[in-house]
N, C-alpha and C positions, 0 to 999 in steps of 0.2 A: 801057420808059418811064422818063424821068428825073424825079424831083422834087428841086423846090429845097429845100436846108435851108440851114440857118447855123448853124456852128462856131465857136468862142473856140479858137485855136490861141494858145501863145507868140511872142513874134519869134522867138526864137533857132530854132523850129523853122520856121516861116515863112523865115527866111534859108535854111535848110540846104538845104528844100525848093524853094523861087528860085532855089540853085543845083545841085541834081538833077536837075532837071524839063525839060531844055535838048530831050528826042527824045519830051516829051509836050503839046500843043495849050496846058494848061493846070496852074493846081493845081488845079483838081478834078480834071482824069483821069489826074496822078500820085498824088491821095489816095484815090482811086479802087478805082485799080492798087493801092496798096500794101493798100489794106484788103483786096483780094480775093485778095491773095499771104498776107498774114495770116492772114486767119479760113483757107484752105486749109491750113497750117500748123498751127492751132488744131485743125483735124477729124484732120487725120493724126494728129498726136499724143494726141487723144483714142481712133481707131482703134487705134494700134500698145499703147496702156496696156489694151486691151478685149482686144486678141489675148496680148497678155501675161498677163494676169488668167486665158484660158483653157487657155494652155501651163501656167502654173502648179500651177490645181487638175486639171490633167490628167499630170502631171508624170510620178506616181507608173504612173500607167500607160501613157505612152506610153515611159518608161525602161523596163520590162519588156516589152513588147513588143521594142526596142527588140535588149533583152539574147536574147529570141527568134531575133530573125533573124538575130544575131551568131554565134549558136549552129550556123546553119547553114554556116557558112563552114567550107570545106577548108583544112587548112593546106599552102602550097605547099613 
C-alpha cells in the first residue's frame, strides 16, 4: 500500500535527481528506491558494529582457542 506524503527537497537536489531518475516511472520511485538502498545500508552497518561488538568481547577466547588448534598442526 502506498500513501501520499509531501517533502521539502532543495532544487539542487531536485535537479540531480531529474537527472538520475531517467530508467525510474518517477521521483517518487527513484526516492523511493534510494530510501530503501539506504536504510538497507543503515541496518548492515548497524549489523556488522553488533558482530563486531561480539568478536571483541569474545576476542580473548576465541584467540586461545584458536592457539589450540594451531597447536595441533604437524610440522611438514
Amino acid at each position: 500500500m502506498k500513501v501520499k506524503t509531501s517533502i521539502t527537497l532543495s532544487e539542487d537536489l531536485l535537479k540531480v535527481i531529474d537527472q538520475k531518475s531517467g530508467q525510474f516511472k518517477n521521483r517518487s520511485e527513484f526516492i523511493e528506491t534510494a530510501l530503501r538502498v539506504y536504510i538497507k545500508q543503515m541496518i548492515r552497518k548497524q549489523q556488522n558494529a553488533r558482530d563486531l561488538d561480539i568478536i571483541n568481547r569474545r576476542a580473548d577466547h576465541l584467540n586461545k582457542e584458536a592457539a589450540d588448534v594451531l597447536a595441533y598442526q604437524v610440522s611438514l
